[in-house]
N, C-alpha and C positions, 0 to 999 in steps of 0.2 A: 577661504580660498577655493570653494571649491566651485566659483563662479567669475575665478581669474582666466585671462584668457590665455596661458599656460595649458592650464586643469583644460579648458576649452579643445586647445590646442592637440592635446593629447588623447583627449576623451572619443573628438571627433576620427582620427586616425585609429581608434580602435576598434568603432564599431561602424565605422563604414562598412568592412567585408560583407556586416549586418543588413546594413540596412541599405544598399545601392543595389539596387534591382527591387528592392520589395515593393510590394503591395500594399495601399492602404487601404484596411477592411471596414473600419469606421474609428469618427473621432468623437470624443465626448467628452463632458465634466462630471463629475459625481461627487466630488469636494472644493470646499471652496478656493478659488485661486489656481486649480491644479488642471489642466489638459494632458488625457491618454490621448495619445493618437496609434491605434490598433493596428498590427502591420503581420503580415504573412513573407517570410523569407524564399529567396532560392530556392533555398532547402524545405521550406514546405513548412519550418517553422513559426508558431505562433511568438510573437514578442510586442512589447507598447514603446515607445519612446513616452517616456512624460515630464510635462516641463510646469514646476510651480513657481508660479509670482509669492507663494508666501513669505510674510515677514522673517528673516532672519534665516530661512531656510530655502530659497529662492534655487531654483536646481534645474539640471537637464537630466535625466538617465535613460538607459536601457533596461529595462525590465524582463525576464526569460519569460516568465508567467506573469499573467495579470486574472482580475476578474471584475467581471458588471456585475456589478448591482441589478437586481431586478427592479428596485424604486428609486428615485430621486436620482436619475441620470440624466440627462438632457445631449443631444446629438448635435454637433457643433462640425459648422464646415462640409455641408453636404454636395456639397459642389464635388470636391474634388475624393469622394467614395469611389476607387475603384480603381485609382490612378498609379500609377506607381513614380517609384524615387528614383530618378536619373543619375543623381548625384548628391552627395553633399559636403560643405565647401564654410571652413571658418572665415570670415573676413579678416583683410588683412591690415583695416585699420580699428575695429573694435567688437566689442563679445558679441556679433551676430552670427548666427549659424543662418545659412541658406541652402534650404531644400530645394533645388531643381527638378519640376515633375516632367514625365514623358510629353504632356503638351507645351512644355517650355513655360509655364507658368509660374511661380515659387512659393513656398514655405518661409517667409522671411522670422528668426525666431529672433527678440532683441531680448538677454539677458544681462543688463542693466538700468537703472533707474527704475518705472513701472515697468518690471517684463510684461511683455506682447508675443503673442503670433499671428501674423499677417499674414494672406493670401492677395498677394499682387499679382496682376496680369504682367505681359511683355514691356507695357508700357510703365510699370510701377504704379499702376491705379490700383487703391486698396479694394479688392472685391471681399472683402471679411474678416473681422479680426478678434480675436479674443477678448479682450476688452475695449471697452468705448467702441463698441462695432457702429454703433448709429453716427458716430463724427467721425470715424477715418472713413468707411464704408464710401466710395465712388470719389475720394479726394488721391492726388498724385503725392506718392511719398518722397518726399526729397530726399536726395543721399545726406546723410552725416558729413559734416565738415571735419577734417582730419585737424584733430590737435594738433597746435605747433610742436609739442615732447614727442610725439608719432613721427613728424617728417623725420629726427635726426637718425640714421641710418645705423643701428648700431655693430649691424655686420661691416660695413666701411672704416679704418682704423681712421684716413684721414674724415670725413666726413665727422665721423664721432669727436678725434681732437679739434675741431674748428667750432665746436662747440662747446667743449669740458676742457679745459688744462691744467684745474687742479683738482683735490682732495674734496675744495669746499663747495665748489661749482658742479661736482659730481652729487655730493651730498641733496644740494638743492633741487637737482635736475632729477631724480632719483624719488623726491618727495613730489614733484609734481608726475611722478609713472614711467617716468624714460623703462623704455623696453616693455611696459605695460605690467611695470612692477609692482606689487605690493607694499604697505610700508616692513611686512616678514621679511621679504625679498629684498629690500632696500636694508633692513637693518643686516639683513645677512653679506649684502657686497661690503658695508662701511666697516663691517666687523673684520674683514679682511684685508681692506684698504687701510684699516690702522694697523695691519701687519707689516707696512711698508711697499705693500706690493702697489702696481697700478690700475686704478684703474680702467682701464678698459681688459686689462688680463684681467680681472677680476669680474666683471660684467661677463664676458664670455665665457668664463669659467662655470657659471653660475650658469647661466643659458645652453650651455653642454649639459651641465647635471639637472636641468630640468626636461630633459627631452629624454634620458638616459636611464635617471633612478627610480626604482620603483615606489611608490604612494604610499602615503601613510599618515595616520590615526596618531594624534599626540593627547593622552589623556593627563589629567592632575588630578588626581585619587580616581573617584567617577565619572569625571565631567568630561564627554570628548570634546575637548580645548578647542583643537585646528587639525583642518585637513591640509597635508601638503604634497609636493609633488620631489621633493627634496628633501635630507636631514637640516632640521636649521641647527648649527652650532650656537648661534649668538641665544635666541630663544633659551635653548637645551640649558645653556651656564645661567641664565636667569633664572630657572624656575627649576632645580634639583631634583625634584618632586616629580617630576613629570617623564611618563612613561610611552614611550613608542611603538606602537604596532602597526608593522610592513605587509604592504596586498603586490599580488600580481598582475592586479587588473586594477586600472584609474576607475573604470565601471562600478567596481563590485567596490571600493574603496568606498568611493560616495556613497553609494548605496547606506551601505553599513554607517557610514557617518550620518547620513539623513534620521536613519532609522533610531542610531542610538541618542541622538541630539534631538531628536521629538521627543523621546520619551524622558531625555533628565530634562527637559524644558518643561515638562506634564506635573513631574517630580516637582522641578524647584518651585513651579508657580504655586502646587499647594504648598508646599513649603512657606514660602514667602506668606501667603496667605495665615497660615500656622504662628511665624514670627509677629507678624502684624498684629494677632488676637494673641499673642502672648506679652508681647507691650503695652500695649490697651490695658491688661488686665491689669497688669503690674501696675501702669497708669493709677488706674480705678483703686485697685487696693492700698495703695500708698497715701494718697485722695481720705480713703474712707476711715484709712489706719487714724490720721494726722485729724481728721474730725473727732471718730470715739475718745482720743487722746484725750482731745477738748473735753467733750463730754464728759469723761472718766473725772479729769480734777474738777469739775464742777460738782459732779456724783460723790467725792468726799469729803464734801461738807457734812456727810449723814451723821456725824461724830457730834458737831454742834445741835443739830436740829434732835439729837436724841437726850443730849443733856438738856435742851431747852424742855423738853417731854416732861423729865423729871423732875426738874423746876417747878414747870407749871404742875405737875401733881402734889407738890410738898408742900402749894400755897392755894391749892384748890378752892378752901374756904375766903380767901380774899379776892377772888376773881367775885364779879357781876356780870352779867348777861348786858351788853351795850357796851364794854368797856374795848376801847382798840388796843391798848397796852400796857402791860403793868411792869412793874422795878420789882425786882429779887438781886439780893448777894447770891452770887454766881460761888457757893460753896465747892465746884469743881476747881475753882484755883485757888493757886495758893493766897494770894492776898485778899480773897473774897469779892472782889470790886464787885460795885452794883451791874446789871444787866438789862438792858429794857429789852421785854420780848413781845413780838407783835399778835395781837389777838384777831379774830373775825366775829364781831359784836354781835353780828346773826346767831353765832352758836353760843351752846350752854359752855360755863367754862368747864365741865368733863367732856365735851362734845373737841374743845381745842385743844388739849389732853390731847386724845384720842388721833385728833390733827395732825400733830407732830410725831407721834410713834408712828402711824398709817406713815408718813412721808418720807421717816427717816428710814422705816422698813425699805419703802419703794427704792431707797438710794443705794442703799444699803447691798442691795438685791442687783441693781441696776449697775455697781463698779463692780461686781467677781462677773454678770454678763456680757460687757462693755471688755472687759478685763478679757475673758477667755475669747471672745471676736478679734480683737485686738491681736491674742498669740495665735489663732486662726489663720485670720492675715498673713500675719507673718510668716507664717510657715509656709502656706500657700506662695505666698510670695518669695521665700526661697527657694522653692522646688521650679518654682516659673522661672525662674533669673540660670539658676542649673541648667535646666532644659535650655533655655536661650542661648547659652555658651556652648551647653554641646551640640545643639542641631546646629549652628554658625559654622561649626568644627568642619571644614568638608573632607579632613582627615580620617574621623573618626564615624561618618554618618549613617545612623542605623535607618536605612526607609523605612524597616516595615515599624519598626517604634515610633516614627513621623506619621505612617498613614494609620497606627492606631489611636496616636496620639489627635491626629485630626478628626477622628471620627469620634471620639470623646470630645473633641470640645465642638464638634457640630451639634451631639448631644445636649450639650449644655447651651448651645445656643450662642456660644462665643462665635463661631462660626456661621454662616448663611451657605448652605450647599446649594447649588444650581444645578436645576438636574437637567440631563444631558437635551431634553426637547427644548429648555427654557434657553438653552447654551446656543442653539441650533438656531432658533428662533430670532434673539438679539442680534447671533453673525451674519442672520440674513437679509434683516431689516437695517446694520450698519450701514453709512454710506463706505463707498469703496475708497478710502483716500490710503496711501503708501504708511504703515506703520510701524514705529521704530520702538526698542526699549533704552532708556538712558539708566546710568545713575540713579540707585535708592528706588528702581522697578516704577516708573515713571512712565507712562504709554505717552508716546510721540503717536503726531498725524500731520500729514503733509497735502498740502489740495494740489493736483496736477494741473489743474490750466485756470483760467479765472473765472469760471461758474464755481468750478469744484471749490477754489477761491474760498470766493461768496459763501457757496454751501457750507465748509468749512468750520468759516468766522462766524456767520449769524443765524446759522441752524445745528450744528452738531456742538459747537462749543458752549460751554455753562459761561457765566460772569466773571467766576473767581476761577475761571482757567488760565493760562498764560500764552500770549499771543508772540510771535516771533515773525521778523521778516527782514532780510538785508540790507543797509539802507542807502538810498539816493539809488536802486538799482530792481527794475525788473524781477522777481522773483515771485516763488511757491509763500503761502501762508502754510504756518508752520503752528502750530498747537499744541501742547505740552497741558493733556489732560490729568484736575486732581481727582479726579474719582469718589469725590466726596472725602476725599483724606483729609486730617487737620494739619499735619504738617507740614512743611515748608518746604520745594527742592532746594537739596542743596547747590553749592557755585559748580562742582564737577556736573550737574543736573543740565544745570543754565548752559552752561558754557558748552556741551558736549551738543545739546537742544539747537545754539547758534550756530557751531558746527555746520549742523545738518540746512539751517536756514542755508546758510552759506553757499552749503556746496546747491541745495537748490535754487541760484539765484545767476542771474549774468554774469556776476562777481567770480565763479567758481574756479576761474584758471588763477586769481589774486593768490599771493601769499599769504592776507590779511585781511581782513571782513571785517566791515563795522556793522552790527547787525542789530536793532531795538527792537527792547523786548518790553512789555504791560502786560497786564491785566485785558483780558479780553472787554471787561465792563467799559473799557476809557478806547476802543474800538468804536467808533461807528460810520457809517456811509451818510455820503450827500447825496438826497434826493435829486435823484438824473443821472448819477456817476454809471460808466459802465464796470461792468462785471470786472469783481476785483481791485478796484480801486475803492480806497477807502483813507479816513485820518483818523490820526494815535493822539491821545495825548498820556500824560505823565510817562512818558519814555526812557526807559532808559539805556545805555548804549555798552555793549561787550565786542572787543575785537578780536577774533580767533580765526583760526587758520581755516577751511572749508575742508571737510571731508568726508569721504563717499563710504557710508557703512551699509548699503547695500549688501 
């Protein structure tokens, strides 16, 4: 929530006092996805605004202190070095903030879909933009079309009833954003609305306590959950576990949310990482167990091949050199039956003698070896399955037993560490397409226009990835990479995946998306087609609602 336009709403009214008059001293990137833009106050104060497009943590702040880097900084927007902020101004139909500079020129910042920061002239022609600067750069931005859920007027009571008259029409209206709600926000009016109350006192109710209450951090053991701008009730009874901590400032909120949400994000991802080489292994050892087993009952036959030994020594004298096998009563049982035992005519008959002890020794030797890998296994493999249940636990989870436990099995080689240049290296060389995580830690990628398309599907994608796209309808290719994994995503994976086709696609205002998904391998383009266009085959088709996890 903290890139709702509520949060927006609030954020921007607090640190205007901040930043209308100031100065900009310089702008730059220094990680990826992220723009400081360097400002000197009224007051003479140093502070950055900085806004990241990053996955999953996509943000606006105010920072009190910042600092450059001496290397790998790069100086973005030099046009407007020196300028100062006239003004700045949320939109009043969607999460754009708009910086107005002293030459009347603007900061247009779009905090939805791919965030951007644009520098538009008077006229809306892009003079520079943070990303894809080479295709907006000297193109005229057209204003955003106001959703039909935006016109209905929710301050107006009649306006508002000519739209919603019941329960269930609010509910709907609600899931498509009325009032630029969340589905937190939505679940918290309907939770009300089943009090018997009405909605629209309810709606306003809610939109009072979001202008009113102070911010706050909902954690569940360690994990900061959600940031809000309100208490949610309905949340709070679902999840008992879960603990609330209240800020003063929407500013310092975020902040603090950004900061402690990168770093269990750092956490969980070795973690997961951790789980992954902990399943494998258990894999492999259950695998090897279920082999030796084999082996082991074949290893005690050594029992026979030892009485065959003594056999063949007690008739020594009637063996000849040439012979392939001779008959003896088998005096180990009880009724003596005959036994034919096989010879190797090349050797002397003390030479197969000899044969059969040597063989029965190796078996012999080979089931208490077999035998004691086997309880190896085993054990090993209950201490893995342990571990597995308690690092799952997010009740009970010890990090630094996770990060020594990682650092042990990077030792052993269960693990592959990336070190931080080779980390740095891969994020640079990625192409830039919008990335998501679904179900079962699954990296989604999304192409934003139809090269990125193309690039997308027939250059960043493997064979055995899974391709995604809306159907009968205009839309983003969608990609749901396996990383070389052997397993399979699960339906919450697929379906969560479609989602996101969905809401990338013309289709997005629908209640309902039919969206086909394949194999990237059964993907290919007809020579001529333009960018973006392509045919599927073996298809198959999931209908799910569209929605926006930006």
């Amino acid at each position: 929530m903290i890139l709702n336009y509520h949060t927006l709403h609030r954020w921007v009214e607090e640190v205007t006092p901040d930043i209308a008059g100031a100065k900009i001293v310089e702008i730059f990137t220094q990680s990826k996805d992220v723009l400081t833009i360097g400002l000197v106050t009224i007051s003479r104060q140093q502070c950055a605004m900085e806004v990241s497009a990053e996955t999953g943590i996509a943000h606006i702040v105010l920072r009190k202190n910042y600092h450059r880097k001496s290397k790998n900084s790069v100086d973005l927007f030099g046009e407007i070095t020196k300028q100062k902020i006239k003004q700045i101004l949320l939109d009043t139909r969607d999460r754009i903030i708009h910086i107005t500079l002293m030459d009347e020129s603007e900061l247009m910042i779009e905090l939805f879909g791919a965030v951007n920061v644009f520098h538009l002239d008077k006229t809306r022609v892009v003079k520079n933009s943070f990303k894809d600067s080479k295709s907006y750069t000297g193109q005229a931005l057209e204003e955003r079309p106001v959703k039909d859920i935006h016109r209905i007027n929710i301050d107006d009571f009649s306006d508002f009833s000519s739209h919603i008259r019941t329960s269930v029409e609010f509910s709907a209206k609600l899931s498509e954003g009325l009032g630029h709600f969340n589905k937190f926000l939505a679940m918290e009016c309907l939770h009300d609305v089943s009090g018997q109350k009405k909605p629209y006192d309810v709606l306003q109710n809610v939109v009072q306590r979001l202008k009113t209450e102070k911010p706050r951090i909902y954690w569940i053991y360690d994990e900061p959950k959600l940031f809000s701008l309100i208490h949610l009730a309905y949340y709070c009874e679902k999840h008992p576990e879960i603990r609330e901590e209240i800020f003063d400032s929407v500013n310092d909120a975020v902040q603090i949310y950004i900061a402690k949400k990168t770093s269990f994000r750092q956490k969980e991802k070795k973690l997961q990482e951790l789980l992954r080489a902990i399943k494998i292994r258990i894999k492999k050892n259950q695998s090897l167990a279920a082999s030796l087993a084999e082996e082991r009952r074949e290893a005690e036959g050594f029992e026979l091949l030892e009485r065959k030994a003594q056999l063949l020594n007690l008739h020594v004298p009637e063996i000849r050199r040439g012979m392939r096998d001779i008959t003896v009563q088998n005096i180990y049982v009880e009724d003596q039956a005959p036994i034919t035992i096989e010879l190797n005519p090349e050797l002397t008959p003390q030479k197969n003698v000899e044969y059969y002890f040597s063989l029965s020794k190796k078996m012999k030797s080979s089931v208490k070896k077999v035998g004691d890998r086997i309880r190896v296994l085993a054990d090993e493999t209950e201490n893995l399955t342990r571990l597995k249940k308690e690092f799952e636990n997010g009740e009970t989870r010890d990090w630094k037993k996770i990060d020594k436990k990682y650092d042990e099995f990077v030792h052993a080689g269960w693990v592959k560490k990336i070190s931080a240049e080779t980390r740095t290296k891969i994020e640079k060389e990625a192409p830039t397409f919008r990335e998501f995580v679904v179900p079962g830690n699954w990296r989604v990628f999304v192409g934003q226009n139809d090269t990125k398309n193309d690039q997308l599907t027939f250059k960043f994608a493997k064979s055995d990835d899974y391709w995604f796209h809306a159907r009968g309808v205009p839309g983003s290719h969608v990609v749901l990479k396996r990383d070389g994994r052997k397993d399979n995503p699960g339906k919450q994976a697929i379906e969560t995946t479609a989602s996101i086709a969905a809401f990338f696609s013309k289709a997005k205002s629908s209640s309902l998306v039919p969206v086909a998904y394949t194999l990237k391998k059964y993907v290919r383009k007809r020579k001529g087609s333009r960018p973006g266009q392509v045919i599927i085959e073996r298809e198959e088709v999931v209908i799910v609602p569209p929605k926006d996890f930006t």
